[in-house]
C-alpha positions as CSV (number, residue, x, y, z in Angstrom):
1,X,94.3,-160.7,38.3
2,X,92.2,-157.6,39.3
3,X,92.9,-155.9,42.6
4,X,90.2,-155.5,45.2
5,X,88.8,-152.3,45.4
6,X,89.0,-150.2,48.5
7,X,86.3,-148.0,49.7
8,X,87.1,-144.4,49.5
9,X,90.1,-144.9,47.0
10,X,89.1,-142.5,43.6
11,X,90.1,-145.0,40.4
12,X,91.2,-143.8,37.0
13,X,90.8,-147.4,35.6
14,X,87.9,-148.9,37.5
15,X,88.1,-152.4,35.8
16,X,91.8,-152.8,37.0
17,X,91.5,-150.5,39.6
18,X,94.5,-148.4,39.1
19,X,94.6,-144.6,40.4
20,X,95.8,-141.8,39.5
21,X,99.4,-142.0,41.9
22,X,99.6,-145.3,40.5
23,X,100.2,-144.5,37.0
24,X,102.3,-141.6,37.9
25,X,104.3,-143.6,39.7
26,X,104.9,-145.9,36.8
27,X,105.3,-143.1,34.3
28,X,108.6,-141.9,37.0
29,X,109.6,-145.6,36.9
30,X,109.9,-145.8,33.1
31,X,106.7,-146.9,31.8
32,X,106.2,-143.6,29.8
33,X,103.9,-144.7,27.0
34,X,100.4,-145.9,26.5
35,X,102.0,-149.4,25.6
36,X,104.0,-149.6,28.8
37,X,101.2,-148.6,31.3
38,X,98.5,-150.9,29.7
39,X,101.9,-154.1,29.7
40,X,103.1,-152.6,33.4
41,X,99.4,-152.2,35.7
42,X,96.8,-153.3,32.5
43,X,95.1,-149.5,32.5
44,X,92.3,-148.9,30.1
45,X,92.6,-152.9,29.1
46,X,89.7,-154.1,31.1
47,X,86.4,-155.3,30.1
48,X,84.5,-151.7,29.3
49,X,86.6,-151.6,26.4
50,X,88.8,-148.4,27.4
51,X,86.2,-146.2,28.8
52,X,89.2,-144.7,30.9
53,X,91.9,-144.7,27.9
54,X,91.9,-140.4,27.7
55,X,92.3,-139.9,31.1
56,X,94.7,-142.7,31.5
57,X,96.7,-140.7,28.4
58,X,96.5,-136.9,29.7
59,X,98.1,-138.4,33.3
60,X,100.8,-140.2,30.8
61,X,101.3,-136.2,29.2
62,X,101.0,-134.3,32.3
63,X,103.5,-136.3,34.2
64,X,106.1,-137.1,31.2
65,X,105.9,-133.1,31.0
66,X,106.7,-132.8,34.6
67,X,109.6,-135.0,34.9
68,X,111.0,-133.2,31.3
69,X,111.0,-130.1,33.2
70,X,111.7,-130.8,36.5
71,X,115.3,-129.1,37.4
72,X,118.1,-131.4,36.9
């Protein structure tokens, strides 16, 4: 079920209307692959066919990155 969209809010995934924070926030919870972001909040699965699939992926990267370097 899609969420409603807010007014102001910047989406990475307009069909599902997921931002940015919310797939770094998965990617911290576990859900560190394409596979597990499109099963966990349905990114880049929506009805434009994906149009959002590269920037859903460089978050994925950028934030995997972060956590592996992030001081123990």
């Amino acid at each position: 079920m899609r969420k409603p969209v807010k007014k102001g809010i910047i989406y990475t995934c307009l069909c599902n209307c997921v931002t940015e924070a919310e797939i770094r926030q998965a990617v911290r919870m576990g859900h560190d692959t394409l596979d597990k972001i499109q099963n966990f909040n349905f990114a880049t699965v929506g009805p434009c066919g994906g149009s959002c699939l590269q920037s859903v992926i460089r978050i994925i990267e950028d934030e995997v990155n972060q956590i592996r370097f992030e001081p123990s």
